[in-house]
DRENPA-3360 file (N, C-alpha, C; in nm, 2 decimals, always signed):
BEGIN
1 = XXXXXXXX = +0.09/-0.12/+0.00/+0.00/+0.00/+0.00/+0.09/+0.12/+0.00 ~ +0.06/+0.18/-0.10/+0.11/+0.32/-0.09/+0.10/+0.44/+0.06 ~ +0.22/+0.52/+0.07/+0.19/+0.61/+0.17/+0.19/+0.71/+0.14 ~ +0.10/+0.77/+0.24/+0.01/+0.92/+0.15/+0.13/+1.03/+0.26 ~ +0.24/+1.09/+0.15/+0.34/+1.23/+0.26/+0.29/+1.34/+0.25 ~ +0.28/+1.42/+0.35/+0.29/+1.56/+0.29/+0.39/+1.65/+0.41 ~ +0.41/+1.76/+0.36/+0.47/+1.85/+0.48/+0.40/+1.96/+0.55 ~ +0.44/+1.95/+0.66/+0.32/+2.01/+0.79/+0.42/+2.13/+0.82;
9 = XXXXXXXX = +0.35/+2.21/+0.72/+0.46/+2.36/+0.76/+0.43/+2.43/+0.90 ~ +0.46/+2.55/+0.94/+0.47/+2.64/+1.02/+0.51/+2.75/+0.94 ~ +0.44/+2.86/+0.92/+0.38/+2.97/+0.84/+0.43/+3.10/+0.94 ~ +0.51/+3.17/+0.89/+0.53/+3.29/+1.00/+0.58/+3.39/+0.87 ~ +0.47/+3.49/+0.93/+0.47/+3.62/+0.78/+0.48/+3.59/+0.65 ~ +0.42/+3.48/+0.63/+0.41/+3.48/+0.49/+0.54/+3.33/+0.42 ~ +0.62/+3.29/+0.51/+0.71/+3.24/+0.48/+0.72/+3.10/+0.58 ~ +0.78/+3.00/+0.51/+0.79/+2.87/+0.56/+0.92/+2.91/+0.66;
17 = XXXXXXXX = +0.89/+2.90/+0.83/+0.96/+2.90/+0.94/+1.03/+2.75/+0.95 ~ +0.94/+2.63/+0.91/+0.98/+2.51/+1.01/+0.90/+2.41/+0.95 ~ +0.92/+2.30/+0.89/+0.79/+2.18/+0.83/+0.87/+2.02/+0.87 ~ +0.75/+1.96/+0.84/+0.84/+1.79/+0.90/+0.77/+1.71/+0.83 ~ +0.88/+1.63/+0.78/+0.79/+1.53/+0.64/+0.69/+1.42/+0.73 ~ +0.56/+1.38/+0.75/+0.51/+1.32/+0.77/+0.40/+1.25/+0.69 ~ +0.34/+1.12/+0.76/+0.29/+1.06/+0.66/+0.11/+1.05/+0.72 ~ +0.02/+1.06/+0.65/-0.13/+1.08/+0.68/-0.17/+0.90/+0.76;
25 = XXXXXXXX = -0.21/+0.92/+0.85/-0.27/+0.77/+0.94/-0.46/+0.77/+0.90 ~ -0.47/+0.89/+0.94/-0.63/+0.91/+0.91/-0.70/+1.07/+0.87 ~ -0.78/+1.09/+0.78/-0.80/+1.23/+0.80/-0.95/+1.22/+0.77 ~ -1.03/+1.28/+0.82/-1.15/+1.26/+0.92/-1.19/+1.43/+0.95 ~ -1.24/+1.48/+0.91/-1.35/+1.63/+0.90/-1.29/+1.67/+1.04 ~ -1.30/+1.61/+1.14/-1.27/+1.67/+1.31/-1.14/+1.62/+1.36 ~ -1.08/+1.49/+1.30/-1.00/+1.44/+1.33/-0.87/+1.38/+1.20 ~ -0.71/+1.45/+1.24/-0.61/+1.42/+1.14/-0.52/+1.38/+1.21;
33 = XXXXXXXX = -0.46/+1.28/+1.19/-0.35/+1.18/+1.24/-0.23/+1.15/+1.13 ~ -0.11/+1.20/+1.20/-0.02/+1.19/+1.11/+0.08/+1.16/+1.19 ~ +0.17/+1.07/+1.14/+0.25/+1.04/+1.22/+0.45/+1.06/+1.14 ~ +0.49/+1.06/+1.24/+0.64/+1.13/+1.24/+0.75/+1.02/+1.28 ~ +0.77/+0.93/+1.23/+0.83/+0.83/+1.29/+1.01/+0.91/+1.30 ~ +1.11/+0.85/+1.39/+1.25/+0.88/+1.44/+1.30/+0.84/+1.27 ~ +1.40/+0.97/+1.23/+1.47/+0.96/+1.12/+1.40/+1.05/+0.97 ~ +1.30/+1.08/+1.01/+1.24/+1.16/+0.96/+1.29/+1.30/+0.88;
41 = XXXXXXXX = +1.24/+1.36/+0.78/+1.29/+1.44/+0.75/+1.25/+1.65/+0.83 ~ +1.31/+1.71/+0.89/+1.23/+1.82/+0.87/+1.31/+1.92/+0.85 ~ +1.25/+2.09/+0.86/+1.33/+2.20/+0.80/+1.37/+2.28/+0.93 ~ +1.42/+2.33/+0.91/+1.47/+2.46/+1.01/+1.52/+2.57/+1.00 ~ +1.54/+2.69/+1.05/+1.59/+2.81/+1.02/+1.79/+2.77/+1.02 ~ +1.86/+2.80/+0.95/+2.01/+2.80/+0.95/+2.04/+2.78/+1.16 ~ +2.09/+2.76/+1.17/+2.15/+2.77/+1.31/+2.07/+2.73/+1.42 ~ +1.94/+2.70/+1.37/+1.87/+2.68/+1.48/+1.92/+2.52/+1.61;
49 = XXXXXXXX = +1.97/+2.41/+1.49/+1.99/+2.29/+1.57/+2.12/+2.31/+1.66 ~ +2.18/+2.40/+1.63/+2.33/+2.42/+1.70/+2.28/+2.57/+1.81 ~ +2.15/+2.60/+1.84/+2.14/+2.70/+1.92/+1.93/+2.75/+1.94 ~ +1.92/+2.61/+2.01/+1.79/+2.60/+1.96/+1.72/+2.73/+2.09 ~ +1.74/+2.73/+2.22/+1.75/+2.86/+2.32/+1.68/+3.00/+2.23 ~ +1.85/+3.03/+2.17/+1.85/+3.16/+2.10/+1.71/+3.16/+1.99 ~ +1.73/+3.06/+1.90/+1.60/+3.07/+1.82/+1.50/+3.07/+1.85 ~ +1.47/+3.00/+2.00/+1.31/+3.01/+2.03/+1.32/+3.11/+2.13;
57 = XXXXXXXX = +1.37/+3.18/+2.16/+1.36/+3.35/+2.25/+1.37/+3.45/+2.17 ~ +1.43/+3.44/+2.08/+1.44/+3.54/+1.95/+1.35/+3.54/+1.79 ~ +1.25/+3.43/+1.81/+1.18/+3.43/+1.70/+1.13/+3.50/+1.63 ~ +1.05/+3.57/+1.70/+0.96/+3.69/+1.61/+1.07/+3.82/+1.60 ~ +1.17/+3.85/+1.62/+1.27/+3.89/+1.60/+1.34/+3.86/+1.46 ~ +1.40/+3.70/+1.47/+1.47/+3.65/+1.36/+1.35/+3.66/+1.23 ~ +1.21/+3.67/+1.27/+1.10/+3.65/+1.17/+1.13/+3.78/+1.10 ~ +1.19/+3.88/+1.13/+1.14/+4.01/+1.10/+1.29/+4.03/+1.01;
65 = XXXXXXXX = +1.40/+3.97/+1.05/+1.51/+4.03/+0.96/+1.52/+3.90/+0.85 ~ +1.44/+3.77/+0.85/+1.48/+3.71/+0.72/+1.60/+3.59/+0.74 ~ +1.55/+3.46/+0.66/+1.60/+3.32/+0.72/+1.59/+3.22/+0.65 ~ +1.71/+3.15/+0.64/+1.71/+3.00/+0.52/+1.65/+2.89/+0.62 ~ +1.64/+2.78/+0.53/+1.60/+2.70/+0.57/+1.72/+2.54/+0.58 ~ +1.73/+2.47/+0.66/+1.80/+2.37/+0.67/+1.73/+2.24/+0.67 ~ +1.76/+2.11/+0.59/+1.66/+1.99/+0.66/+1.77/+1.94/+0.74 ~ +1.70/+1.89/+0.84/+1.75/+1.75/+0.95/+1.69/+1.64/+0.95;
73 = XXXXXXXX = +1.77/+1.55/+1.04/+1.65/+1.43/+1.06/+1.63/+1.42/+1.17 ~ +1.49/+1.41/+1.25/+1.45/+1.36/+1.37/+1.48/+1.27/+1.41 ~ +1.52/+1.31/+1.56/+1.61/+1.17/+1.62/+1.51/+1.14/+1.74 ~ +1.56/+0.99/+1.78/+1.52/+0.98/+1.92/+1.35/+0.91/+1.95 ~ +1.26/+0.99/+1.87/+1.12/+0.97/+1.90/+1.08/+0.92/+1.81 ~ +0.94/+0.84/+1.81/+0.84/+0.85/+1.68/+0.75/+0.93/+1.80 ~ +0.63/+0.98/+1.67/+0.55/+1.09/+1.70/+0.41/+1.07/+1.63 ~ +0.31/+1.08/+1.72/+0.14/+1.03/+1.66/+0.13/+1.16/+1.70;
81 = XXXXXXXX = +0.06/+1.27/+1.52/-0.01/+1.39/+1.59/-0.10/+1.39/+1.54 ~ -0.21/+1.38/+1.61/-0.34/+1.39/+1.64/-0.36/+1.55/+1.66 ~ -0.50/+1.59/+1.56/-0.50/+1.73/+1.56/-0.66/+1.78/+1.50 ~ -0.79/+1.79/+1.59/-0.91/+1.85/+1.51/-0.82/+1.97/+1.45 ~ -0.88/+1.98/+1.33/-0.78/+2.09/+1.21/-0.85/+2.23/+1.22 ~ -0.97/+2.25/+1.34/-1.05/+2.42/+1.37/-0.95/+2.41/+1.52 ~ -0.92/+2.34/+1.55/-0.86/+2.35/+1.71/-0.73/+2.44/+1.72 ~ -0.72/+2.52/+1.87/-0.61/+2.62/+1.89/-0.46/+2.49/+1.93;
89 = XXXXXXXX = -0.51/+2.35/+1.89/-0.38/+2.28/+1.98/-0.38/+2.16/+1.92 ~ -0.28/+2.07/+1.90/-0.28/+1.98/+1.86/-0.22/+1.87/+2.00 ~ -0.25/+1.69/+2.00/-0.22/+1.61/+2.11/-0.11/+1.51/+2.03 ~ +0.03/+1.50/+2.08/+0.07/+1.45/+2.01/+0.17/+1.38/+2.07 ~ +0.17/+1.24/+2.06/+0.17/+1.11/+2.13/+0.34/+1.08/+2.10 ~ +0.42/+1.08/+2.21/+0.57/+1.08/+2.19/+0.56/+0.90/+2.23 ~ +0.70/+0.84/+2.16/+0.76/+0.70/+2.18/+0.87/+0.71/+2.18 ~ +0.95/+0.61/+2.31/+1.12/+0.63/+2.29/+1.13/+0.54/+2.15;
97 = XXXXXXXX = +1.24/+0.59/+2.06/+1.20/+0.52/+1.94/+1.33/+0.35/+1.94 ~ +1.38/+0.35/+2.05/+1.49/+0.25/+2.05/+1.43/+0.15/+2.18 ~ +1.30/+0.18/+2.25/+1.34/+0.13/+2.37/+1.10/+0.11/+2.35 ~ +1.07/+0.16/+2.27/+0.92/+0.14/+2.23/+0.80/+0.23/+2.35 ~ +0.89/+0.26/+2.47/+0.84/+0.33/+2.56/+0.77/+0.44/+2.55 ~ +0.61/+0.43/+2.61/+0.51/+0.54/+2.59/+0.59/+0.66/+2.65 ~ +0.60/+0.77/+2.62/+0.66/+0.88/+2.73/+0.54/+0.98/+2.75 ~ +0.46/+1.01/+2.66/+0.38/+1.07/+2.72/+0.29/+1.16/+2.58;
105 = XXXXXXXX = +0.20/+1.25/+2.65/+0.13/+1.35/+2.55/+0.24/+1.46/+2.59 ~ +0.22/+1.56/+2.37/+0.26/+1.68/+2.44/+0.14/+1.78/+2.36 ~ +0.14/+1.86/+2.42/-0.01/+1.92/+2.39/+0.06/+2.07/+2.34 ~ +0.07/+2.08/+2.21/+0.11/+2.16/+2.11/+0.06/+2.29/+2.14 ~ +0.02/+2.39/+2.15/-0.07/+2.50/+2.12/-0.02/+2.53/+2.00 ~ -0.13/+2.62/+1.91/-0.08/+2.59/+1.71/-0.21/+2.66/+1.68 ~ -0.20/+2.77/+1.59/-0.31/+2.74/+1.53/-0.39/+2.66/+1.42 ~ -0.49/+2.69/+1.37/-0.56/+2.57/+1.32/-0.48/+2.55/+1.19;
113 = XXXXXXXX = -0.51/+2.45/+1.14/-0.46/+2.34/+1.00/-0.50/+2.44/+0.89 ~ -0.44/+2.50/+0.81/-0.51/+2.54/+0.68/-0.43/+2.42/+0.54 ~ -0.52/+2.34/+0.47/-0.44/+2.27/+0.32/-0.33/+2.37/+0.25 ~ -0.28/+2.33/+0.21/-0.19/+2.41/+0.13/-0.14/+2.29/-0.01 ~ -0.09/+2.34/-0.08/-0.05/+2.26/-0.20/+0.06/+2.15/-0.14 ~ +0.14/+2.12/-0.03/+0.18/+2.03/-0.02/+0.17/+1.98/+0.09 ~ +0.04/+2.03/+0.21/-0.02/+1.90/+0.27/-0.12/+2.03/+0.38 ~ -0.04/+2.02/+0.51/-0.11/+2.14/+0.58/-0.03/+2.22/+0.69;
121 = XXXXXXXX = -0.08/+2.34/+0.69/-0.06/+2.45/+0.74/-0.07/+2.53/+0.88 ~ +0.04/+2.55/+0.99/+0.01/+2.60/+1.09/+0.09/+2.69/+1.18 ~ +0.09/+2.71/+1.27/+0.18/+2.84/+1.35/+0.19/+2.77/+1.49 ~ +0.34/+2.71/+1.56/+0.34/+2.70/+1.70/+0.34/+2.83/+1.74 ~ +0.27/+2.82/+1.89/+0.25/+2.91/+1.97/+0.32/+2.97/+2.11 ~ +0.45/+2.88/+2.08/+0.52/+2.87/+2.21/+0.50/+2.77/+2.31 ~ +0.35/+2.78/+2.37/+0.35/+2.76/+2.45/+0.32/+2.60/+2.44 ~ +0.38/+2.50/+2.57/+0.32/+2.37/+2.54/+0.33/+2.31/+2.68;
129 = XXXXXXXX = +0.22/+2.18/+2.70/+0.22/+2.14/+2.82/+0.25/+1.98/+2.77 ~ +0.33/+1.91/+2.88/+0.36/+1.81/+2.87/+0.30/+1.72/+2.96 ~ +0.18/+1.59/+2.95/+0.12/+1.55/+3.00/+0.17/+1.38/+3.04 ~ +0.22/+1.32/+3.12/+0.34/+1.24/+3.14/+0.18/+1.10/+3.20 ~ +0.24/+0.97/+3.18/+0.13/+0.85/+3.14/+0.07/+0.86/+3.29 ~ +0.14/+0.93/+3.36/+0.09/+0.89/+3.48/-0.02/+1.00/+3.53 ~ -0.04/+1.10/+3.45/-0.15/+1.19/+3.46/-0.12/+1.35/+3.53 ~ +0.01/+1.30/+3.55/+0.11/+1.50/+3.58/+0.14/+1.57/+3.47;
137 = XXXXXXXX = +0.14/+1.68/+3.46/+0.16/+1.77/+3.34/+0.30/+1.84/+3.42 ~ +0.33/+1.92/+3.28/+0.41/+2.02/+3.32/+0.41/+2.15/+3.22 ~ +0.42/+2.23/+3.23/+0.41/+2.36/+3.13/+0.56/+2.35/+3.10 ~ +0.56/+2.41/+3.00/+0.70/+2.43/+2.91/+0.66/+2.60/+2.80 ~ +0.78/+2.63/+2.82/+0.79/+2.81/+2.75/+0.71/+2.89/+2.80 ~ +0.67/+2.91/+2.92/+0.57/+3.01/+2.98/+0.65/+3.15/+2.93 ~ +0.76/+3.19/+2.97/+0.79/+3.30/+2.91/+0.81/+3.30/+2.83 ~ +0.83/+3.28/+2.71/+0.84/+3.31/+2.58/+0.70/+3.32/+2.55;
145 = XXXXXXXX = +0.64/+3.25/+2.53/+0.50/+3.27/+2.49/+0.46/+3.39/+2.57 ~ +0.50/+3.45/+2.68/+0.42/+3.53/+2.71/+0.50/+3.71/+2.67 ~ +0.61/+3.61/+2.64/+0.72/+3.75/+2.55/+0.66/+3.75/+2.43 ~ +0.65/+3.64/+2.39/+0.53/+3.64/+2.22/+0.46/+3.78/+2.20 ~ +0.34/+3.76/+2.34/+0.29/+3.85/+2.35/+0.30/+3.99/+2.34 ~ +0.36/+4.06/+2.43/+0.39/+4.15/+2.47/+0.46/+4.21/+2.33 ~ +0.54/+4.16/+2.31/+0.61/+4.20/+2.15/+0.51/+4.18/+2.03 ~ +0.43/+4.12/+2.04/+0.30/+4.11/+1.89/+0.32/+3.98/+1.80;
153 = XXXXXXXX = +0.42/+3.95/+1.84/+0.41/+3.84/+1.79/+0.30/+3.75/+1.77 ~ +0.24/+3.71/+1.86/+0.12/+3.68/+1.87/+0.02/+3.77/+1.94 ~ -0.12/+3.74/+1.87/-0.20/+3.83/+1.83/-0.28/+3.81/+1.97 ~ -0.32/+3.95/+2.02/-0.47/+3.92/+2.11/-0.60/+3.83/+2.09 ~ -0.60/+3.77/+1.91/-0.71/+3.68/+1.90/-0.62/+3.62/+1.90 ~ -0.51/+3.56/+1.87/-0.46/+3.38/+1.91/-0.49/+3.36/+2.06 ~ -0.41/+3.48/+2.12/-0.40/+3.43/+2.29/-0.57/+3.39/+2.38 ~ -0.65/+3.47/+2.28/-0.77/+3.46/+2.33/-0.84/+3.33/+2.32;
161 = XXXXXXXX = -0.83/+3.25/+2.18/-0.86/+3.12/+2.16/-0.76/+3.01/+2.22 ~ -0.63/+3.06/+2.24/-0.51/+2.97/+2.31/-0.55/+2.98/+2.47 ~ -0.63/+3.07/+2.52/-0.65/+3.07/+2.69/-0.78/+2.97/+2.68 ~ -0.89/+2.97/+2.61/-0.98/+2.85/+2.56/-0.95/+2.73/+2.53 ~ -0.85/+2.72/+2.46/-0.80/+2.58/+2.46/-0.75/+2.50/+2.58 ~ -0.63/+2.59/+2.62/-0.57/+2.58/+2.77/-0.67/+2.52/+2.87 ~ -0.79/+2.55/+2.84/-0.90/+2.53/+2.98/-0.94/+2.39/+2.94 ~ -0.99/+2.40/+2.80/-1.02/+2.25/+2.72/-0.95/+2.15/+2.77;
169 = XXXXXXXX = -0.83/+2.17/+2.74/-0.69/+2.05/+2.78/-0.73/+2.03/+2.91 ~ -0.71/+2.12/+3.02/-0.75/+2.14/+3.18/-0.83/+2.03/+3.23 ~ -0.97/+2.07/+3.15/-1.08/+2.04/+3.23/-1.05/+1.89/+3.19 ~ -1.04/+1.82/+3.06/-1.02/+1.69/+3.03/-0.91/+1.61/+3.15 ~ -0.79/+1.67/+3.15/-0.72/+1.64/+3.27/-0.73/+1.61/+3.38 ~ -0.79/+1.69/+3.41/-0.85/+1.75/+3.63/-0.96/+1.63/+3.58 ~ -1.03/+1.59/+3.50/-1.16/+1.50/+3.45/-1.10/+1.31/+3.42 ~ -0.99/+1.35/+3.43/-0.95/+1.23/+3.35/-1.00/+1.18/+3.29;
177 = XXXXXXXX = -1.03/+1.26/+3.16/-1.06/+1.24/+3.04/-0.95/+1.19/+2.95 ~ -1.00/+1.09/+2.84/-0.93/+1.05/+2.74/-0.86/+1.19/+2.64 ~ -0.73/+1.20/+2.63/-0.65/+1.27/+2.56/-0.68/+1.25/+2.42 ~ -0.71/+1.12/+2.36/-0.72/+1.07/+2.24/-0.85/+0.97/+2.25 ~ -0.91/+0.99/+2.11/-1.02/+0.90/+2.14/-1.00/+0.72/+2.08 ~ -0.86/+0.67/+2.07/-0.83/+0.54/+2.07/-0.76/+0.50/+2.16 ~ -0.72/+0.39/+2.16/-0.61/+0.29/+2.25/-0.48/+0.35/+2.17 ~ -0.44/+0.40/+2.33/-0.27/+0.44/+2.26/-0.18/+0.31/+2.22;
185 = XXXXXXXX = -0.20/+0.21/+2.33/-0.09/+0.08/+2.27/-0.13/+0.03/+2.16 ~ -0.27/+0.00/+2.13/-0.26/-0.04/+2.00/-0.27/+0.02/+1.86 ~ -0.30/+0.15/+1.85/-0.27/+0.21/+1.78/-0.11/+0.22/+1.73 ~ -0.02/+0.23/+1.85/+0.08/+0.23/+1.85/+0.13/+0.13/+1.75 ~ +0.12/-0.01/+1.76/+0.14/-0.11/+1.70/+0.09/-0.15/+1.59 ~ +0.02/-0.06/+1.53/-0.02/-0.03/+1.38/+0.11/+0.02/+1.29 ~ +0.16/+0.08/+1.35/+0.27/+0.21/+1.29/+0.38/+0.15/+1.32 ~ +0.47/+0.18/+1.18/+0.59/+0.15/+1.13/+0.67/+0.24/+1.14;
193 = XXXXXXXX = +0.82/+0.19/+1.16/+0.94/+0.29/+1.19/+1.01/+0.36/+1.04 ~ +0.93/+0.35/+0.93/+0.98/+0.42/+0.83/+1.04/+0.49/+0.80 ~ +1.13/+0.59/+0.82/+1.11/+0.72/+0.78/+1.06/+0.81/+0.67 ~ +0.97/+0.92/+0.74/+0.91/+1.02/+0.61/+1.05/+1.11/+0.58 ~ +1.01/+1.10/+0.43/+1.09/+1.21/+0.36/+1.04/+1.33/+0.27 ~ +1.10/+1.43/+0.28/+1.09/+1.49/+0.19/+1.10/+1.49/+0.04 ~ +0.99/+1.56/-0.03/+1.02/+1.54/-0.17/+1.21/+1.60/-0.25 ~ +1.19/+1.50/-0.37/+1.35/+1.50/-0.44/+1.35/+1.69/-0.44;
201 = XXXXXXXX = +1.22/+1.77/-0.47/+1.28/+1.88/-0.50/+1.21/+1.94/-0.37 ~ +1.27/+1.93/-0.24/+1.17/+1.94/-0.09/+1.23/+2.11/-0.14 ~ +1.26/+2.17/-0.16/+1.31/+2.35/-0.09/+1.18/+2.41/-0.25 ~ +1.14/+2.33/-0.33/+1.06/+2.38/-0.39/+0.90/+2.36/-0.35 ~ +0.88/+2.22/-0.24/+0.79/+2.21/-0.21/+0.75/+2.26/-0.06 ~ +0.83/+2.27/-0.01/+0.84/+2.40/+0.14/+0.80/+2.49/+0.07 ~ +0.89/+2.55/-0.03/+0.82/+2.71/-0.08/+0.70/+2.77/-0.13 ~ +0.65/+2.67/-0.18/+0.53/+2.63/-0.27/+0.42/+2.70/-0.16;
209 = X = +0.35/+2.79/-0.21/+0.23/+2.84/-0.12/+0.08/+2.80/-0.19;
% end
């Protein structure tokens, strides 16, 4: 059976910031599943893998003076991301990729999915909470996201739908509510350690709006 790739950009002013070759599991009107297996292909700004700190405290900054793009390969994880494509956040299911170990949810903030000509379209938001099997969370980037702010980076209507979501996530939590609406282990065991690639001419299909 054929695998259906496309690339899951990150869109900042107009310009491909960040994308990761991934391959489609299910896509479903409310519900899109794509998964990112370890060795994977993705993009990055020049310098970012040798100074990843500086790039995410200085983003909307580096957005503003202009930036190449690098591919790497994802190490370490495979990755199930689960994402309703109107939602302020996506839930996305980490595995040690050598050792098969669930490690946990990490709960993206993003805005929503727009198609684009070579798959789909979005904006991280800084901010992310990491939700561990045992049912503890932890926040991650509180200041930056909240430097986002203040600088404009992000907009009074993102933060406004991102504080809505935040509660979403919450209440499911404090509810012990299901994160995802399948069985993580067997799901899990559907999915193959492949790696997604980018296309032969990937810097024309990043660019491609």
């Amino acid at each position: 059976m054929s695998r259906k790739t496309l690339a899951l950009r990150e869109m900042l002013g107009g310009k491909v910031w960040a994308a990761r070759a991934v391959e489609v599991v299910s896509s479903e009107p409310g519900c899109i599943c794509l998964w990112y297996p370890a060795g994977s292909d993705f993009a990055v700004p020049t310098g970012y893998t040798e100074d990843r700190v500086l790039f995410h405290q200085n983003r909307w900054q580096i957005a503003r003076e202009g930036w190449r793009l690098d591919v790497r390969r994802w190490e370490r994880n495979h990755v199930l991301i689960v994402k309703d494509p109107s939602q302020y956040y996506s839930v996305q299911l980490f595995w040690d990729a050598s050792t098969d170990q669930f490690l946990g949810y990490y709960i993206n903030f993003e805005l929503p999915y727009k198609m684009s000509t070579v798959g789909y379209d979005s904006l991280d938001l800084d901010l992310d909470l990491m939700v561990y099997p045992n049912g503890k969370y932890q926040w991650k980037d509180v200041d930056e996201y909240r430097a986002a702010v203040e600088c404009g980076g992000i907009t009074p209507e993102w933060a406004a739908h991102l504080d809505a979501a935040k509660q979403a996530v919450l209440t499911k939590i404090e509810q012990k509510q299901a994160l995802v609406s399948f069985d993580v282990a067997e799901q899990y065991q559907r999915m193959h350690s492949t790696p997604v690639t980018f296309p032969v001419q990937w810097q024309t299909a990043l660019q491609a709006y």
